[in-house]
N, C-alpha and C positions, 0 to 999 in steps of 0.2 A: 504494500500500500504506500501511497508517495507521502511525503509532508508536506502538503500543497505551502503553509506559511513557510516554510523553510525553502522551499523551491522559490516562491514568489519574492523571500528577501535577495536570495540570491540573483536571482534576475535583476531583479533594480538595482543593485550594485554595480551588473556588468555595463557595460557599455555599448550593449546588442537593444537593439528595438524588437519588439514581438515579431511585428512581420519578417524582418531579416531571418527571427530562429526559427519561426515555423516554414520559411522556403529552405532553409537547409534540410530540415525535420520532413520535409515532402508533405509538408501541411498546410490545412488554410487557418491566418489566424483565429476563427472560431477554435479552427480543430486545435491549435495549441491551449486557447485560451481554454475549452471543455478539459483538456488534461490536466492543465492547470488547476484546476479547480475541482481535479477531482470526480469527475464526471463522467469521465474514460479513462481506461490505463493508459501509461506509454507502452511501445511496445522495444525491442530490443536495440534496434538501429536508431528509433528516439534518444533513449539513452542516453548510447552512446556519444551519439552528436551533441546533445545539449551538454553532457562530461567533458567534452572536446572543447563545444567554445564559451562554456563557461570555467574552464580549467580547474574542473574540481577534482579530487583525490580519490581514493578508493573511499576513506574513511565518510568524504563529503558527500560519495555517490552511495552508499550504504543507507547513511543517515536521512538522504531527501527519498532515494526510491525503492527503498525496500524497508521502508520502518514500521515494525512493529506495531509501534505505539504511534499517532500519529495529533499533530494542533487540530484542533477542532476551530479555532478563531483564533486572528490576530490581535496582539497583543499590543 
């Protein structure tokens, strides 16, 4: 399950705009914004790409897309 708040701060951090990550992602911003938000899963090649150009780590790709325990609201 993703950490959509965790995912979502990290994006605002980067310096990518949604459209940019969902044409690489082979999506339309809807479709990132639904996974974003928890709506849809990502699927493997998502991921990846979004690990890629948002430069996170194993531990940071652990922690947003496969967590356990997940934010329910930001904070």
């Amino acid at each position: 399950m993703t950490d959509t708040v965790l995912l979502k701060s990290v994006v605002k951090k980067s310096p990518y705009k949604i459209g940019f990550m969902a044409k690489k992602c082979n999506l339309s911003r809807s479709g990132l914004n639904n996974k974003m938000n928890g709506k849809q899963q990502f699927n493997q090649f998502e991921i990846g790409t979004l690990c890629e150009l948002l430069d996170l780590d194993l531990l940071e790709r652990e922690r947003i897309f496969f967590a356990k325990k997940v934010s329910l609201k930001e904070t």
